[in-house]
C-alpha positions as CSV (number, residue, x, y, z in Angstrom):
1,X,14.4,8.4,6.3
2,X,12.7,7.3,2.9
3,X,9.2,6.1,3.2
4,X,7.7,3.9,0.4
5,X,4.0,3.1,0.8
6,X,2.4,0.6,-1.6
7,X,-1.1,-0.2,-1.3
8,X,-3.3,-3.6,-2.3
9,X,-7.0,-3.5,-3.3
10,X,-6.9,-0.6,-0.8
11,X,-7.1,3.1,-1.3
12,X,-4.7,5.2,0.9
13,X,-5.9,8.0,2.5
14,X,-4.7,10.9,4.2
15,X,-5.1,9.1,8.0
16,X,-3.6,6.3,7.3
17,X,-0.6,7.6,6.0
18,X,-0.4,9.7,8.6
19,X,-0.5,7.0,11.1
20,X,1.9,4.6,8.9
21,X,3.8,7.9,9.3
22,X,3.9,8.2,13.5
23,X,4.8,4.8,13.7
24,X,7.9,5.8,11.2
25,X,9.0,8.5,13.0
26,X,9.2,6.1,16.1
27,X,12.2,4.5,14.0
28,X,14.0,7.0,13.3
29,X,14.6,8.1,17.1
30,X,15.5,3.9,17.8
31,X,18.1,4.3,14.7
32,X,19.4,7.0,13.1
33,X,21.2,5.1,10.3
34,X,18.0,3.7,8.7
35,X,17.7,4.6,5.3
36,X,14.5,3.6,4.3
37,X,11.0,1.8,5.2
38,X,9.2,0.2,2.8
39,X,5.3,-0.5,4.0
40,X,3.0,-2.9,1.9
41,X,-0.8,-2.7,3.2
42,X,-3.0,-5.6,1.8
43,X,-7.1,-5.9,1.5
44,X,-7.8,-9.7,1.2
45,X,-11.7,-10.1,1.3
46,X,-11.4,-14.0,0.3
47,X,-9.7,-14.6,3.5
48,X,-11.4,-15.1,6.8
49,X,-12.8,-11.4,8.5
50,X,-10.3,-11.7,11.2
51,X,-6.9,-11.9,8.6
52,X,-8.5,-9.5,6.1
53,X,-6.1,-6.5,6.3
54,X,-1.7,-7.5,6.3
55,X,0.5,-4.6,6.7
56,X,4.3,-5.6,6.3
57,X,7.4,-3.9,6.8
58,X,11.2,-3.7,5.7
59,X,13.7,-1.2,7.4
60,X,16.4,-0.8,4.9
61,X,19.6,-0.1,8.2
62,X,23.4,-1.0,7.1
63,X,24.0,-4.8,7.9
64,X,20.7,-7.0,7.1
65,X,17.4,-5.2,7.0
66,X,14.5,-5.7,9.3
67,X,11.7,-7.5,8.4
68,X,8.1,-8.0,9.8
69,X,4.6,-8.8,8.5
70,X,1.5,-9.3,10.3
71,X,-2.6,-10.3,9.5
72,X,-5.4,-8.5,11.3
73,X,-9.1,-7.4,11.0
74,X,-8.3,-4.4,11.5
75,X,-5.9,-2.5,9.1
76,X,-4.5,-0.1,12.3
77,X,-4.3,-3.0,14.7
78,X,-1.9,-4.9,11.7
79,X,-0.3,-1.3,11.6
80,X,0.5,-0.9,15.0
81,X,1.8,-4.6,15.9
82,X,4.2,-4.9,12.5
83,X,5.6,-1.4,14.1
84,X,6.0,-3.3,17.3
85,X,7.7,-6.1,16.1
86,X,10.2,-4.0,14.3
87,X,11.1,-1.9,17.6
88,X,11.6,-4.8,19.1
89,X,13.9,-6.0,16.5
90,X,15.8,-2.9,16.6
91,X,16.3,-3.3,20.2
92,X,17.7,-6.5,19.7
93,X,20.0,-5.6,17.5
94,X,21.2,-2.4,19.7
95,X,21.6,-5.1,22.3
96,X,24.1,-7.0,20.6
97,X,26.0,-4.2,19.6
98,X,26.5,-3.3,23.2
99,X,27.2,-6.8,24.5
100,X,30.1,-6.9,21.8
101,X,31.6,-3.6,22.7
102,X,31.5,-4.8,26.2
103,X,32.8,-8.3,25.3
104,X,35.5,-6.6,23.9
105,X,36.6,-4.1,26.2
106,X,36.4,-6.6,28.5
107,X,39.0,-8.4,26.7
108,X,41.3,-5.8,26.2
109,X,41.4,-4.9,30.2
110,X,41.9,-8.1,31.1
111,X,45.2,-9.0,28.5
112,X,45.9,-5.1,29.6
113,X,46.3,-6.6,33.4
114,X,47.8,-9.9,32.4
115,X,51.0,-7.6,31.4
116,X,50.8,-5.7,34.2
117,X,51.5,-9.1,36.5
């Protein structure tokens, strides 16, 4: 998987790329047909201390992509609960897959013993 990193009125260092980078890796294992994640980290020092740092992030996956931002004080914290939100999203959308498949083999087993009778 890609990984784009842009950066606002912050400089990236080495830690927190590698911890943008952990959280990635996290992804990968949930779905293996994402493509790319795009992260934007923002500074904001006009804004109140405790929505200072945003961290946002889309997973590029075949169908829609997966989208999540969030506003902390502390840049990691944002980090960590953005990655969050996309597992859970992930999740969700594994969910559905299976409930279909089941929908549908349901469906066919069922017409399968209507021919039988």
């Amino acid at each position: 998987m890609n990984l784009i990193l842009s950066t606002h009125n912050l400089k990236s260092s080495k830690a927190i790329e590698d911890h943008i980078i952990s959280r990635i890796e996290k992804f990968e294992h949930l779905d293996r047909l994402a493509i790319t994640a795009r992260v934007i980290i923002e500074h904001d020092k006009t804004k109140a201390p405790e929505r200072q740092f945003s961290c946002s992030i889309r997973l590029e996956v075949p169908g829609p992509d997966l989208f999540a931002e969030d506003v902390e004080s502390d840049l990691y914290a944002a980090i960590d609960l953005v990655a969050k939100k996309i597992e859970q999203q992930i999740r969700k959308k594994h969910g559905k897959q299976k409930t279909q498949n089941h929908k549908v083999g349901a469906r066919t087993k069922r017409t399968q013993q209507e021919k039988d009778l």
